[in-house]
C-alpha positions as CSV (number, residue, x, y, z in Angstrom):
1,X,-2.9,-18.0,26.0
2,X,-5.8,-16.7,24.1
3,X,-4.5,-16.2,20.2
4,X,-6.4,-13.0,20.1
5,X,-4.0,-11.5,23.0
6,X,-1.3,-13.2,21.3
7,X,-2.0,-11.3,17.9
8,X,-2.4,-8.0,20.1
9,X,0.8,-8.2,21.7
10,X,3.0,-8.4,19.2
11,X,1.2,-4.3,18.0
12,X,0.9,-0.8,19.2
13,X,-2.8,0.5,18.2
14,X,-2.6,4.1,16.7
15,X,-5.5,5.8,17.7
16,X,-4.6,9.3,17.2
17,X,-8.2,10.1,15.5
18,X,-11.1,8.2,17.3
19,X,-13.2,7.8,14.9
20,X,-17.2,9.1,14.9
21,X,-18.1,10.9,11.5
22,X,-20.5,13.2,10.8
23,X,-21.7,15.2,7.7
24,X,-19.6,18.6,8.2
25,X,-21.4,22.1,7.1
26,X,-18.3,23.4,6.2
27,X,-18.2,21.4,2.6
28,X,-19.8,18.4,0.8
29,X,-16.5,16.6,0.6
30,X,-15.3,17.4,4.0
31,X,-16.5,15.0,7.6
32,X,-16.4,15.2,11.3
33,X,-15.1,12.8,13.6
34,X,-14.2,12.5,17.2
35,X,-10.8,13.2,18.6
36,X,-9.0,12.6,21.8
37,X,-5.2,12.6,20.3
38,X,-3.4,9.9,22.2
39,X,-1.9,6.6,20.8
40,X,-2.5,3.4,22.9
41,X,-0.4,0.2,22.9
42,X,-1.9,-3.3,24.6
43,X,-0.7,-4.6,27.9
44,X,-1.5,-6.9,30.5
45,X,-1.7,-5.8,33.7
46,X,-4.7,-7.3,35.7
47,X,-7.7,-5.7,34.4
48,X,-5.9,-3.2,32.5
49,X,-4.8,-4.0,29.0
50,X,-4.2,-0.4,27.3
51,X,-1.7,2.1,28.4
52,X,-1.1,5.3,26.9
53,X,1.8,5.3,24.3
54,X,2.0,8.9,22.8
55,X,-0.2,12.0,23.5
56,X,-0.3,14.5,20.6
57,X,0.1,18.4,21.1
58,X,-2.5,20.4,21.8
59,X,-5.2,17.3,21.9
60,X,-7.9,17.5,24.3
61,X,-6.2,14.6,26.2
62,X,-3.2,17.1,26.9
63,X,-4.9,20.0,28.0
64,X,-6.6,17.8,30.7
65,X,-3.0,16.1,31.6
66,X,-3.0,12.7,29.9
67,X,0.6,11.5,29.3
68,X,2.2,8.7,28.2
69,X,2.7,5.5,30.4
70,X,-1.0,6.5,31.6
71,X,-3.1,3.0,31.8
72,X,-6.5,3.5,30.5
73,X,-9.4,2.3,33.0
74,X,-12.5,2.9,31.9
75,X,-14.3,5.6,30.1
76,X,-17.7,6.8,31.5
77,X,-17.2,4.2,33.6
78,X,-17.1,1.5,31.7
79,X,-13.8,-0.8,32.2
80,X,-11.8,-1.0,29.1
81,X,-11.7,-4.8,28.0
82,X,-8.8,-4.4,25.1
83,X,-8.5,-2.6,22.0
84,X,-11.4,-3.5,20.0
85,X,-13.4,-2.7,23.1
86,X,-11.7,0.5,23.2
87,X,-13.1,1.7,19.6
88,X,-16.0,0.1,19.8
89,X,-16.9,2.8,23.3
90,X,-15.4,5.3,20.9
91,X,-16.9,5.1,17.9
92,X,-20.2,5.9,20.2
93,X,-18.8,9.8,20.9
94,X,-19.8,12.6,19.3
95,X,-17.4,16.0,18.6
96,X,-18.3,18.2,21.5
97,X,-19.4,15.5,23.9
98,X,-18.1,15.6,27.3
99,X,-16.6,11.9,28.8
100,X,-15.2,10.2,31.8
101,X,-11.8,9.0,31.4
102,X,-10.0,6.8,34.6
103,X,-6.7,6.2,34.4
104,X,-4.0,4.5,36.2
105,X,-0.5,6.3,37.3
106,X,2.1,5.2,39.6
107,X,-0.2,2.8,41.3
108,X,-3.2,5.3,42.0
109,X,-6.6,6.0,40.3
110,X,-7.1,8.8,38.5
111,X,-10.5,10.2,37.1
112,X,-10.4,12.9,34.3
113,X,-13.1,14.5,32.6
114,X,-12.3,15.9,28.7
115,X,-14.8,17.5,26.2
116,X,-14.0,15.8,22.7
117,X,-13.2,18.0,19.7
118,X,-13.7,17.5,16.1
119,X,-11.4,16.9,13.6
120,X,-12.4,17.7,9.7
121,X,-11.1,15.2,7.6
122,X,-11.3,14.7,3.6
123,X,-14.2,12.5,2.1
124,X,-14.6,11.1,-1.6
125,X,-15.2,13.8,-3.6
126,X,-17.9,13.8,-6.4
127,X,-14.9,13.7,-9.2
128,X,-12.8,10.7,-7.9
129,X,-16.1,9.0,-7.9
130,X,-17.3,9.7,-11.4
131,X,-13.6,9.1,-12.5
132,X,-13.4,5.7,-10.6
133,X,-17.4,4.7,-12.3
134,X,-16.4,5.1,-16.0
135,X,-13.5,2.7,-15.4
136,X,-15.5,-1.1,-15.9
137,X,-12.3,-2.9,-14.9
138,X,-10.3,-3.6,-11.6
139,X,-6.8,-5.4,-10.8
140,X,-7.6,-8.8,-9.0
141,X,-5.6,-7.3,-6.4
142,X,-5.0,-4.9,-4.3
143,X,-2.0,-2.9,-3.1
144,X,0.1,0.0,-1.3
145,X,2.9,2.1,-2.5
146,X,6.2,1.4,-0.4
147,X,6.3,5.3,-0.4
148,X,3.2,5.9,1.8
149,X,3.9,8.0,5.1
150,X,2.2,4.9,7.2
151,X,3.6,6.1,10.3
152,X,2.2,3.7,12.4
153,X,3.9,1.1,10.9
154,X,6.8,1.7,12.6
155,X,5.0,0.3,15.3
156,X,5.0,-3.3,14.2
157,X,7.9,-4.8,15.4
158,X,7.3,-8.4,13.7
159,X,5.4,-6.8,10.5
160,X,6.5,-8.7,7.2
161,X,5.3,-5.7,5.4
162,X,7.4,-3.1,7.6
163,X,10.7,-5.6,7.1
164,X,10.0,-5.1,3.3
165,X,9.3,-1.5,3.1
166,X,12.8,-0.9,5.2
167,X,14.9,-3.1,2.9
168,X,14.5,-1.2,-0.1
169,X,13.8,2.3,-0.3
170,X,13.0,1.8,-4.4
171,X,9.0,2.7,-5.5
172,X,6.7,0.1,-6.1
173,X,3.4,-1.7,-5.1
174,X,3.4,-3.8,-2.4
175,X,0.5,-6.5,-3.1
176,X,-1.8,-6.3,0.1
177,X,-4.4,-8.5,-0.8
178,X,-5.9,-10.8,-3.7
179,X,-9.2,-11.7,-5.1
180,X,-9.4,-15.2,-4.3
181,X,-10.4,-17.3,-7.6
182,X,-9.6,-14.1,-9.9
183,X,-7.3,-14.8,-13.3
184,X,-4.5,-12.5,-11.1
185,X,-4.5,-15.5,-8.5
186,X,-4.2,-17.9,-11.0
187,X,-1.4,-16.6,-12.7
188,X,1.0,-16.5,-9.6
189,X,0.5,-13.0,-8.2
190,X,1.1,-13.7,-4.7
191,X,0.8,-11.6,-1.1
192,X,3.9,-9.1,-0.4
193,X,5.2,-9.5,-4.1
194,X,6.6,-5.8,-5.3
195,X,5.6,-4.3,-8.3
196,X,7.7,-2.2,-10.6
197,X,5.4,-1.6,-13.3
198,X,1.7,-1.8,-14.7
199,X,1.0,-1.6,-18.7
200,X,4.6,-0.6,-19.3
201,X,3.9,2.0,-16.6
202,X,6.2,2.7,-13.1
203,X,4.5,2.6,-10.5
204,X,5.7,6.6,-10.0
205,X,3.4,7.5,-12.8
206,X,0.6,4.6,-12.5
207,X,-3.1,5.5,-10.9
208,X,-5.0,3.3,-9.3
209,X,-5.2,-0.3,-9.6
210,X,-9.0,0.1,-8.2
211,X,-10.0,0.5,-12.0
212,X,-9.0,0.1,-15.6
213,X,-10.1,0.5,-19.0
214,X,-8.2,-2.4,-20.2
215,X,-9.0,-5.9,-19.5
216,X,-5.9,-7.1,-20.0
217,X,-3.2,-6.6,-17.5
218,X,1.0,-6.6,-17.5
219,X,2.8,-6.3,-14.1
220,X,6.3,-6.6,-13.9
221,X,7.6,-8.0,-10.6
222,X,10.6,-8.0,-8.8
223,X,10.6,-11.3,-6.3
224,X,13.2,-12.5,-4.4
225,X,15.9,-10.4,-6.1
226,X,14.6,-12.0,-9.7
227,X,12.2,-9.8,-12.2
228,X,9.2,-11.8,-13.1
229,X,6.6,-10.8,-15.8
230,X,2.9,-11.8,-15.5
231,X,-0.4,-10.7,-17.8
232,X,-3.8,-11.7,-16.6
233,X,-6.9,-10.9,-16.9
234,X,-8.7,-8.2,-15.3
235,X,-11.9,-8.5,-13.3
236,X,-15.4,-6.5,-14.0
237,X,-16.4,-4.1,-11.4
238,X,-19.8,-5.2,-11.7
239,X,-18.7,-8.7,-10.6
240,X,-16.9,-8.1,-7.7
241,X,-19.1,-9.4,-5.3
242,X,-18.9,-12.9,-6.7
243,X,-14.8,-12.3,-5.3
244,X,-13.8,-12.9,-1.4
245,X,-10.3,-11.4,-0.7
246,X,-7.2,-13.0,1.3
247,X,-5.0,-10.2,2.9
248,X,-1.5,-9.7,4.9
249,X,-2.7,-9.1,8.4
250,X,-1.9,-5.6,8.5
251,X,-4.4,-4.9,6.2
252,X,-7.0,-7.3,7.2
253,X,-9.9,-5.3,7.5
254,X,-10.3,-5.8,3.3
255,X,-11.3,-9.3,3.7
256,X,-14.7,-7.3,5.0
257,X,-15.1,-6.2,2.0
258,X,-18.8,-5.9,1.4
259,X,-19.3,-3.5,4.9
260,X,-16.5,-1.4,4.1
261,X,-17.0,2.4,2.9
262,X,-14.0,4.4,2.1
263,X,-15.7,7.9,2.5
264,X,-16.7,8.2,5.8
265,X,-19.9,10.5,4.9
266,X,-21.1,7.6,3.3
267,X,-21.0,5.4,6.2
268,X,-24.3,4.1,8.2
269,X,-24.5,4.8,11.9
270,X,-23.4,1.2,12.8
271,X,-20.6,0.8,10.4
272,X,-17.6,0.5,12.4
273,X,-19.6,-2.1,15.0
274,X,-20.2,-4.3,11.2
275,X,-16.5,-4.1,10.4
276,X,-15.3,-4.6,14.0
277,X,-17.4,-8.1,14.5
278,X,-16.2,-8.9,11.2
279,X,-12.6,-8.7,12.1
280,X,-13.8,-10.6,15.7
281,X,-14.8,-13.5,13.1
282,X,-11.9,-13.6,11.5
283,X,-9.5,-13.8,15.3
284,X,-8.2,-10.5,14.4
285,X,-7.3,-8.0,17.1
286,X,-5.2,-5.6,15.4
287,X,-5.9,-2.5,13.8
288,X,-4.6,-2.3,10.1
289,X,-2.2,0.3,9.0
290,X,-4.0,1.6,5.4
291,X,-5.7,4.8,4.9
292,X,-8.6,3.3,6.1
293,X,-8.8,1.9,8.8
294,X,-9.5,4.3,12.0
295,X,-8.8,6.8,10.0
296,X,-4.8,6.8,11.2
297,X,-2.5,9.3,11.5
């Protein structure tokens, strides 16, 4: 069995915002991107390997009559391979444009035709930037709050990160990925450790661990039931592109590192076609569940 289908079984791809952005009128800090508002999940059955698993409410997709159990085709067209394929003829769609959808129900073909809306979403404001610059120092990891609304998650069945997040309600920071070769790595921080505390600080009232004015750095970590202390050193911003990261699967997209842009006004016109045959390289065929990635609901 090919290990890519392997790796896509075992997911549901949330696809709620299909993502195409565009520099929006309305605001400086605000972008446009292409919706359709369904959720997909991978099958295999024949040439079809996506059905439909959740349509949201007053989405173009519902007005035309999309609903769930639905196996997606082809769109203008163009037969649907699997679920990189799938954002990859997506991520080619403007707001406003008009596209061919075929669909399977109860054994019959079913062609659908559905004018794409746009959906405003939030970019990296001017502040956060010039707040994030005069910082020279970053973690050698990085990491997400247990408290996140990831709603997808809930999707992955077999996700090590899910298992942990639903064992123990507490705050902390889930480590997602490390800077491979950083002082953090060396010091026994490791993938899926929690941590309580940074500088003395809970993680309920800690920023970022993007960047830091100190280059010293405490974490307190709970492990296997046991509190563990660790101080390391912290790594230069201006350094780290002489870091490659290692990253849980759910967040693998990281290990792209140097094509991925978190405000998508910033992003070039090929961007997600960069980050997708990056992932291809890597045998991944999942999408990730951070802020990120596809923009998820």
């Amino acid at each position: 069995m090919d290990k890519r289908w392997f790796l896509t079984k075992k997911i549901i791809i949330i696809f709620l915002f299909l993502t195409i952005t565009e520099i929006s009128g309305a605001s400086s800090n605000d972008a446009q991107k292409a919706w359709l508002g369904i959720s997909v999940k991978p099958i295999d059955n024949g040439d079809i390997k996506l059905s439909i698993s959740e349509v949201e409410p007053n989405s173009p997709a519902e007005k035309v009559g999309l609903k769930n159990d639905d196996l997606l085709k082809s769109i203008n067209g163009k037969n649907i391979k699997n679920s990189l394929d799938f954002i990859r003829k997506f991520n080619k769609l403007k707001p406003g444009q008009k596209i061919d959808i075929e669909i399977v129900r109860n054994g019959k073909t079913i062609s659908k035709k559905i004018i794409l809306q746009a959906k405003t979403i939030k970019t990296v404001s001017s502040l956060e930037k010039d707040q994030f610059t005069k910082k020279k120092y970053t973690a050698g990891f990085i990491g997400l709050r247990s408290n996140n609304k990831f709603e997808n998650i809930n999707y992955y069945k077999s996700s090590k990160l899910k298992k942990i997040i639903d064992s123990d309600k507490k705050e902390y920071l889930i480590v997602t990925c490390i800077y491979n070769g950083s002082d953090a790595e060396k010091k026994d921080i490791k993938l899926y450790d929690k941590i309580i505390e940074i500088n003395n600080k809970s993680i309920s009232t800690f920023g970022s661990v993007n960047a830091f004015h100190e280059k010293l750095i405490k974490v307190k970590i709970l492990r296997n039931k046991k509190i563990i202390n660790r101080e390391f050193s912290a790594i230069k911003i201006a350094n780290l592109s002489n870091y490659t990261l290692n990253c849980i699967d759910e967040q693998k997209e990281f290990e792209c590192k140097d094509k991925i842009t978190i405000s998508p006004d910033l992003r070039e016109e090929n961007y997600w076609e960069e980050v997708l045959d990056c992932l291809e390289t890597k045998n991944v065929n999942l999408i990730p569940i951070s802020d990120l990635s596809w923009d998820l609901k």
